[in-house]
N, C-alpha and C positions, 0 to 999 in steps of 0.2 A: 513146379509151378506153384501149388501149393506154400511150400516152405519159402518161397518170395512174395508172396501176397503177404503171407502171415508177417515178415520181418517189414515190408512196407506201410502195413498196418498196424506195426507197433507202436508209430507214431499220430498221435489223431489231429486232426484240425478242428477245432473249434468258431463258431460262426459269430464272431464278435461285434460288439456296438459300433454302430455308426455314430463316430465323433466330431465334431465342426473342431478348425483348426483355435487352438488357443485355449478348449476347451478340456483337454486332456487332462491337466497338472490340476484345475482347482473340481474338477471330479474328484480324481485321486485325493489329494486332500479331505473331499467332506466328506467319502467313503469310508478314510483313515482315521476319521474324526469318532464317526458312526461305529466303526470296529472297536475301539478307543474307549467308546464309553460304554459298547455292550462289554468289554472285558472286564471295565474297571466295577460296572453294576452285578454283575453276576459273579467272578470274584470277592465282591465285598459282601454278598449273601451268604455266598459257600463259605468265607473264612469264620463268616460272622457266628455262623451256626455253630461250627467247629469250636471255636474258639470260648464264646457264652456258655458261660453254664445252666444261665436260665431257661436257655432253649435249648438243654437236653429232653427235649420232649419226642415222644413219637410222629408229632405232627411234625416237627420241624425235620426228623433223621429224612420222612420223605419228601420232605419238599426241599431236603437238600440238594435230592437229585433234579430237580427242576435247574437250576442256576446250572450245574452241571452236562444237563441234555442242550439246555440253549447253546454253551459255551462247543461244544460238539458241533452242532448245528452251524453255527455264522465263522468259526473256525476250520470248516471242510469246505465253505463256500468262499466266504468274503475275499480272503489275503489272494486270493487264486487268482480273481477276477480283477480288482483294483492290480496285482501286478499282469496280468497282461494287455489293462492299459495303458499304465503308466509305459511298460515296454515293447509296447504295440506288436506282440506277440500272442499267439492263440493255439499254442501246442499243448498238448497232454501225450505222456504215454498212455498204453492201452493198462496196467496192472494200478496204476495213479488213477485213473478214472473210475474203475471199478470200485476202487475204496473209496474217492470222493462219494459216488453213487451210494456206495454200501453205508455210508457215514450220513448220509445226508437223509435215506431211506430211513434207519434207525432213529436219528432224530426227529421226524414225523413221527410214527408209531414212539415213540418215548415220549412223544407231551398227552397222548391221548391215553395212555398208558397210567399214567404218574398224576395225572390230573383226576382219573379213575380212583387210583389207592387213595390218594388225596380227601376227595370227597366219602368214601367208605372209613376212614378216619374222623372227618367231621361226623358223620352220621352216628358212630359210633359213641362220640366225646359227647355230642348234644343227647341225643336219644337213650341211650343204655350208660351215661353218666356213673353209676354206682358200680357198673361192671368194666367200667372202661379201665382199669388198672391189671384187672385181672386179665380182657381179652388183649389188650396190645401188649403185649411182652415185651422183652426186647427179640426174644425166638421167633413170635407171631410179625413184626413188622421188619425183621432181617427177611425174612420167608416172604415176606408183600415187597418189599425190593426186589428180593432175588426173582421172584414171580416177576417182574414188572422188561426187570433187562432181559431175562430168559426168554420170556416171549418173544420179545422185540426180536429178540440176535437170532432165534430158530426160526421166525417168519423171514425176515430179512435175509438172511446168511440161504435156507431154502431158496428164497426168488432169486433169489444172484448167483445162487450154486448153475443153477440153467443155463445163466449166461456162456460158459464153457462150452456147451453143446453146441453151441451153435455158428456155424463156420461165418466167418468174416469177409464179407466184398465189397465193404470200404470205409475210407477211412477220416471221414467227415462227421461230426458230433453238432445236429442243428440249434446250438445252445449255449450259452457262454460258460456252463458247468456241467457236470454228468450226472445222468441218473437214468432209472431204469426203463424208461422209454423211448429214449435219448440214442441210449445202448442199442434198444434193440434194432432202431433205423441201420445199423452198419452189418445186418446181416439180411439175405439173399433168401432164407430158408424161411419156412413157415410158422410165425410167433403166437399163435391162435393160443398153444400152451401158455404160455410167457404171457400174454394178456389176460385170459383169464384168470390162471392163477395171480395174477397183482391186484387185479380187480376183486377176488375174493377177498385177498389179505386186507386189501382196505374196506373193505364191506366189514369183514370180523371187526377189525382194530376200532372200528367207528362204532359197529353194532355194542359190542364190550361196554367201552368207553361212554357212551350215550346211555349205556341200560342203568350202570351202574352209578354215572352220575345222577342221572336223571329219579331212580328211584331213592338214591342220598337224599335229596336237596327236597325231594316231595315228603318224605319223612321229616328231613328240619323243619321244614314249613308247618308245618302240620304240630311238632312239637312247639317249635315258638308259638304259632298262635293258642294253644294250650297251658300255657304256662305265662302267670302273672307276676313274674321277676324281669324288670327291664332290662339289669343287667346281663344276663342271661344272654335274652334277645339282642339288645345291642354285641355283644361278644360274636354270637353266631353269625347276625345279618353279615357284622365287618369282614371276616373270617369268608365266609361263602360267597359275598358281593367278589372277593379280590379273585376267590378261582373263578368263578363264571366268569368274570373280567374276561382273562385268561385264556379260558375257554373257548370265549366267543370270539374272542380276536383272530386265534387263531385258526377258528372254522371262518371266519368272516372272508380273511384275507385267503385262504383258500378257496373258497368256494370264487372268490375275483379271479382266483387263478385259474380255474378250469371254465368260467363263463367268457375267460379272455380269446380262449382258444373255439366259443362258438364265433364269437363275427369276424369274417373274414378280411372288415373295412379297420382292423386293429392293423395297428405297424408291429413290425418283427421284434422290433425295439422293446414297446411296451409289454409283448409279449413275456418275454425276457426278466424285465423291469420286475412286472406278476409274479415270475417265477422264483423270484429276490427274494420279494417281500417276505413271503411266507418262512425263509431263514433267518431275515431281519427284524422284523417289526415285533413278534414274540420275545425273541431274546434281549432286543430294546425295552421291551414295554412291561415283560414278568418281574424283575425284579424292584423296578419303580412303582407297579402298583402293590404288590404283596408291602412293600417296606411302608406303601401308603396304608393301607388299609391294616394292616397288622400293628396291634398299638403293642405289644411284645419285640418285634424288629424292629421298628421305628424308636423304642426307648432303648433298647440294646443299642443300636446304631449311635442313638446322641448320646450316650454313655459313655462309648469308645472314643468317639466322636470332642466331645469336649475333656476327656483323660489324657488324649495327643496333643491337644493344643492349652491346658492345662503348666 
């Protein structure tokens, strides 16, 4: 009995949008649109760094990985969902879902992570200035990566490791993508474990992430207003305006996401819509504001930019 639940529930159902007819095809499209331009923006940051040699800098090796966690992120979600509307389909396997989940999980904890190191690099560059050659290395900021995914993947790979335990009695995913709360509706057995342990990893991941920001940017502050070179100050505000951007965006549209799930008078729909966002609108919006706000990627950019058409 066992071993036919388990084979009937290898396939999951998915609780997908309610579409009006006619409606379908130019979704699909502005979704297509939307995926489209987060690949071509985020891509064209990650080559850009790679490729420039002016931005072989420390700050840029990590904000390399920014362009790179986005493309993760609306990559494990988007193509999923625009195809099973387009083919009015709403299947997953159960070993597919886990890695969507596992994927999508990691990409949360990777912005708040990298936006962490991020701001401990400015900190650094403005405030300790004369030592900042000596403390970032190339050793020192491989080690603040490698710190940055390591964490991610032993929280993440942990909370999902559980998932296993836990026997399956059915096979319905109330969501149009996977993840770990998602998961856990398809078992029978007691998730008290599994809830709080998620709920601590995101108390850590945000505790981290906030401490460390938070005492960066009070130190920059603190130095710019100390310091009588405009230049300077103009450099750091640009620089630190573009991650708080960032930052906040992506707490912002998070925080809609979990307020969406207090009123119950919200359609299942929008719920959903919520739960998008927070894989979209970062990956949309990071590379567009850094390339604004960074007068270093914005001239590299028009560099390459008018060399191709040139």
């Amino acid at each position: 009995m066992d071993n036919m639940s388990f084979t009937v529930n290898l396939e999951l159902s998915l609780d997908p949008f309610f579409i009006a007819p006619g409606a379908k095809y130019p979704i699909f499209f502005f979704g297509l649109l939307i995926y489209l331009f987060c690949l071509f923006c985020n891509l064209t940051l990650f080559l850009l760094i790679i490729v420039q040699q002016s931005l072989h800098k420390p700050m840029y090796f990590i904000l390399l990985n920014l362009p790179l966690n986005d493309l993760i992120g609306v990559t494990a979600m988007l193509p999923k969902v625009l195809s099973d509307i387009v083919t009015e389909t709403s299947k997953i396997h159960y070993p597919l879902c886990i890695l969507q989940g596992f994927l999508l999980h990691m990409y949360g904890g990777g912005v708040l992570f990298i936006l962490a190191a991020m701001a401990f690099d400015r900190y650094v560059a403005i405030c300790l200035p004369l030592h900042y050659n000596t403390l970032m290395t190339p050793r020192v900021v491989g080690a603040i990566i490698a710190l940055v995914w390591g964490l991610d993947f032993i929280m993440i790979a942990s909370l999902f490791s559980l998932q296993d335990k836990l026997p399956r009695c059915r096979s319905s995913i109330p969501n149009v993508f996977c993840d770990n709360p998602s998961l856990l509706t398809l078992t029978c057995a007691n998730t008290m474990i599994n809830n709080i342990l998620g709920l601590l990893y995101t108390a850590v991941m945000q505790a981290l992430s906030v401490s460390v920001q938070t005492f960066s940017y009070i130190k920059i502050l603190i130095t710019c207003m100390a310091t009588s070179r405009s230049e300077t100050k103009s450099k750091a505000v640009n620089t630190c305006v573009a991650q708080l951007v960032i930052f906040l965006t992506f707490e912002v549209v998070g925080t809609f996401k979990i307020l969406s799930y207090r009123f119950t008078n919200v359609s299942s729909d929008l719920h959903k819509i919520m739960g998008m966002l927070i894989f979209i609108v970062s990956p949309l919006l990071n590379p567009v504001v850094y390339g604004l706000y960074t007068s270093e990627v914005r001239n590299s950019f028009l560099k390459v930019f008018r060399r191709r058409i040139s």
